[in-house]
C-alpha positions as CSV (number, residue, x, y, z in Angstrom):
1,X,1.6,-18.5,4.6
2,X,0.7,-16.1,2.2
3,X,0.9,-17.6,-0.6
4,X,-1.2,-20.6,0.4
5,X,-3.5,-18.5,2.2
6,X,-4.4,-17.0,-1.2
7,X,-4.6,-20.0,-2.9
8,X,-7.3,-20.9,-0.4
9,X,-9.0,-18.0,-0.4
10,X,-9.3,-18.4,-4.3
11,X,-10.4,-21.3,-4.2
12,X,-13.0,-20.9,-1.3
13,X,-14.7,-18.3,-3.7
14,X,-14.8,-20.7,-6.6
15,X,-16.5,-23.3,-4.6
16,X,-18.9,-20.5,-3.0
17,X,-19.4,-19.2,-6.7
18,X,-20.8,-22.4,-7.4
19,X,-22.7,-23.2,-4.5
20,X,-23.9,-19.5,-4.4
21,X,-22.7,-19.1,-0.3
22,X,-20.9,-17.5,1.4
23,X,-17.1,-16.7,2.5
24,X,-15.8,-14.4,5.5
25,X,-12.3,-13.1,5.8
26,X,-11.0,-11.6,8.9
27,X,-7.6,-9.8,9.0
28,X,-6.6,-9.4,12.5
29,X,-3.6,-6.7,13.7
30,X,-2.2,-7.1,17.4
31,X,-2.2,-4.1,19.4
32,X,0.9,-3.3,21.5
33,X,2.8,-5.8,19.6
34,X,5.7,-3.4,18.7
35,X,6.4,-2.4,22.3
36,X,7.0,-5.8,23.5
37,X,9.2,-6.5,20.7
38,X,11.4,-3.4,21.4
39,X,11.2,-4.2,25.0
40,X,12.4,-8.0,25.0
41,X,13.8,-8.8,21.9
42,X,12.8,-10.7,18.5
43,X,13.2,-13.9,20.2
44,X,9.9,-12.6,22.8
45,X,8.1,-11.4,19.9
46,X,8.4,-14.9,17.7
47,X,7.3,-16.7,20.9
48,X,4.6,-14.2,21.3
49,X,3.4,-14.8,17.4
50,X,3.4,-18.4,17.9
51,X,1.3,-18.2,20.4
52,X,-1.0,-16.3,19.3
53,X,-1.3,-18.5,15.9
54,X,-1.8,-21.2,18.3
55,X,-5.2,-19.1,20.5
56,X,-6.5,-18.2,16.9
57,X,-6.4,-22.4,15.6
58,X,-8.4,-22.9,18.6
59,X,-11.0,-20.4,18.0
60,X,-11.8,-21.9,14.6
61,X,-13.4,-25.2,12.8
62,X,-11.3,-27.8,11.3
63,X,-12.6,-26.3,7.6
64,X,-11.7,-23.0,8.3
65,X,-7.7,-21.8,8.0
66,X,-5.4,-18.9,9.6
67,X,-2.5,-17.6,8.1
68,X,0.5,-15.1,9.0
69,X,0.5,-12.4,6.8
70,X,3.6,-10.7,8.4
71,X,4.6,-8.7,11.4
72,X,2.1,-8.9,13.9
73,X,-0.9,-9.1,11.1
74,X,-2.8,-12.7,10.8
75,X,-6.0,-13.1,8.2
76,X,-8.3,-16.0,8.9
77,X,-10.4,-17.8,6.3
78,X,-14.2,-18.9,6.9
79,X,-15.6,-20.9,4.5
80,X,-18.8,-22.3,4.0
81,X,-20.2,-19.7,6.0
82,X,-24.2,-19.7,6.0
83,X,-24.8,-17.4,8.5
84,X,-22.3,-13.8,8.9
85,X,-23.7,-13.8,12.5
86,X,-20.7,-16.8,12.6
87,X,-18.2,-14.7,11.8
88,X,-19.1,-12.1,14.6
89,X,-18.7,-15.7,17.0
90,X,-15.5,-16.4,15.4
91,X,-14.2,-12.3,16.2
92,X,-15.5,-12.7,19.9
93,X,-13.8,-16.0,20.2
94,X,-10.2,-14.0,18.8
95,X,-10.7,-11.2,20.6
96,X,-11.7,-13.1,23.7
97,X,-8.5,-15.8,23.2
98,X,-6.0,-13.0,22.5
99,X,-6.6,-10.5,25.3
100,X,-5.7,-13.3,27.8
101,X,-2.6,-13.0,29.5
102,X,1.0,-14.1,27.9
103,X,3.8,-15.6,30.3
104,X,7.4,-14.5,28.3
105,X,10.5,-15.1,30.1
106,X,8.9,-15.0,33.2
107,X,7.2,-12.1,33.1
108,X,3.4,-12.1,32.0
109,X,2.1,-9.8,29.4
110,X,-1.3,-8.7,27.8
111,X,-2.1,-7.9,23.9
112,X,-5.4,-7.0,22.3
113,X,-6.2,-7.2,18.9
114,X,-8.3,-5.2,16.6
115,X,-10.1,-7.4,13.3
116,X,-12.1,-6.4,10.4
117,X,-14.4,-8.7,8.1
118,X,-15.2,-8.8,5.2
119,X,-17.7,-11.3,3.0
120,X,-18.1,-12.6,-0.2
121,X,-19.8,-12.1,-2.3
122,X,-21.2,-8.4,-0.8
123,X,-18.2,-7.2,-0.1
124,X,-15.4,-8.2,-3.1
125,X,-15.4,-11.1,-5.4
126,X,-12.1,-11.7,-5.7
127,X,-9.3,-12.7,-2.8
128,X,-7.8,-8.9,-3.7
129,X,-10.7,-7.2,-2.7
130,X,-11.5,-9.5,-0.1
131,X,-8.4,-9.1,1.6
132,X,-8.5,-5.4,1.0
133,X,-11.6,-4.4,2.5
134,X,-10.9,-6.9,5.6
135,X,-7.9,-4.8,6.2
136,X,-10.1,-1.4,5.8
137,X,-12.7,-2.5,8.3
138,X,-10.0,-3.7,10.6
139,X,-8.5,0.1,10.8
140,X,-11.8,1.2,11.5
141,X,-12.1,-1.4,14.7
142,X,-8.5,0.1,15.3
143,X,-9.8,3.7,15.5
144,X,-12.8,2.9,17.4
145,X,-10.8,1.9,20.2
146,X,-9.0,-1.3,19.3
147,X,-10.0,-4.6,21.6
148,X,-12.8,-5.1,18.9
149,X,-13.7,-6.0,15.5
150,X,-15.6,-4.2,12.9
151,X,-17.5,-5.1,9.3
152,X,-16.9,-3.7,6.0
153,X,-19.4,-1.2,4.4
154,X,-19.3,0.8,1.9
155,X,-19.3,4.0,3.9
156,X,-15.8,2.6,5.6
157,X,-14.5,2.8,1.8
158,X,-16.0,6.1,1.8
159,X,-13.9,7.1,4.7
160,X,-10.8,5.6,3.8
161,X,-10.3,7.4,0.5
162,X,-11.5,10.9,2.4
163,X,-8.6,10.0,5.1
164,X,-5.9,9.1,2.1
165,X,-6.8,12.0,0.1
166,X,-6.5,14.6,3.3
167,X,-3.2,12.8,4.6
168,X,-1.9,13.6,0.4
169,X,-3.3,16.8,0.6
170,X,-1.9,17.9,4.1
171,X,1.2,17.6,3.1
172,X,1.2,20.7,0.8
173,X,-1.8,22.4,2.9
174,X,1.3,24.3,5.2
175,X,3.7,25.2,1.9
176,X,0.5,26.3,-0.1
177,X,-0.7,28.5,3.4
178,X,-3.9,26.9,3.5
179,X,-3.8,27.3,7.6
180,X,-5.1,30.0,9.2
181,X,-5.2,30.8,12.4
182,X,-8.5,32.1,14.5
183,X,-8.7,33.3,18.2
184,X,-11.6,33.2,20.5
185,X,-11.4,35.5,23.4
186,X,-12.0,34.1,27.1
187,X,-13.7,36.6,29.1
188,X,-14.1,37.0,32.5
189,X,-18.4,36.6,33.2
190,X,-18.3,39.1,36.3
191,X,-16.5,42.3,34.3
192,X,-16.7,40.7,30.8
193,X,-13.2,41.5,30.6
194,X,-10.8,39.6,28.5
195,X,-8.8,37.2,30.0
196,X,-6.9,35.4,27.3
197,X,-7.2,33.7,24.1
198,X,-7.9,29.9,22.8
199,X,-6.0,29.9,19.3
200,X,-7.9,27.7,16.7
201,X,-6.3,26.2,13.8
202,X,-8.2,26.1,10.5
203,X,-7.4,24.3,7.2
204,X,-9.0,26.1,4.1
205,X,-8.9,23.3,1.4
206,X,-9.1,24.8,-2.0
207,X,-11.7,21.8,-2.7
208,X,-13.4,21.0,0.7
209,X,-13.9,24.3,1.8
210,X,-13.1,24.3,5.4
211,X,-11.7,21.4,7.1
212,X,-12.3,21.2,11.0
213,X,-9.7,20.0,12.7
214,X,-11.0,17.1,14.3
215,X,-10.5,15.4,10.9
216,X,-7.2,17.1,10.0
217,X,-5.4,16.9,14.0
218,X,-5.7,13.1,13.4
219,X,-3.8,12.7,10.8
């Protein structure tokens, strides 16, 4: 799958190179995949994958093409595309197709999915890139709540290398003492007596300054 999917995809681009149009990828990650796995077994998960493979065919043209990339992570290809607002169809139509129920050994089960898109040539000109950016914007979709799909831009890039360099950095921040610790009284508004204390954590970063922890926590 992967290996033809990228010969595809490299190919698509030529063609669009030539034709100066456009091409759309779309990586697509099920949500709650894992726990069903652990819960019924391989077997339930392979069923599970098939069918999905099966909802996502439907959702497209006979020109466009799906691939398993592995796990529970399919990329789609959309060539010939004229118009992106097609590719926001095609993500509706997967989002739509997956979140309908699953019958597994009896027992029926719901997945969401969460997809990102990317397009050539705005986003990457080569099936690397491409792929790359697809995935990117898919996290993002992830983050925002899954059950939805997201496009690449170049502020998601922007975000992603900010997330990978704080997740590399946090790893020294507790050995190198960057924390510190900061305590806001509670007070009682009749007496204006204290009543406790809210401890707030604080990350110093020698080259962010300081990092609020709704960005650090996260991670």
């Amino acid at each position: 799958n992967r290996s033809l999917f990228s010969q595809l995809l490299k190919q698509s681009i030529a063609e669009a190179a030539r034709g100066d149009r456009q091409v759309a990828v779309a990586f697509i990650d099920l949500d709650r995949f894992k726990s069903i796995n652990d819960t019924l077994g391989h077997a339930a998960g392979d069923q599970l994958l098939q069918e999905v493979a099966g909802r996502l065919k439907g959702c497209l043209r006979q020109s466009d093409a799906v691939a398993r990339l592995g796990g529970d992570e399919f990329v789609v290809l959309i060539p010939e595309l004229n118009d992106e607002h097609y590719a926001s169809v095609v993500a509706q139509k997967i989002l739509a197709a997956v979140s309908k129920p699953f019958e597994i050994k009896e027992k029926t089960f719901r997945v969401t999915a969460s997809v990102g898109i990317s397009v050539y040539p705005q986003d990457g000109s080569d099936e690397e890139t491409l792929t790359k950016h697809a995935d990117i914007a898919m996290y993002q979709a992830k983050q925002g709540g899954k059950n939805g799909y997201h496009f690449y831009s170049k502020s998601l890039m922007a975000k992603s290398l900010e997330r990978l360099a704080l997740e590399s950095s946090l790893r020294h921040a507790l050995e190198s003492h960057q924390f510190r610790l900061h305590y806001q009284a509670k007070r009682e508004i009749g007496s204006n007596a204290i009543r406790g204390m809210e401890a707030l954590l604080r990350w110093e970063h020698p080259d962010l300054g300081t990092v609020a922890p709704m960005q650090f926590i996260p991670i």
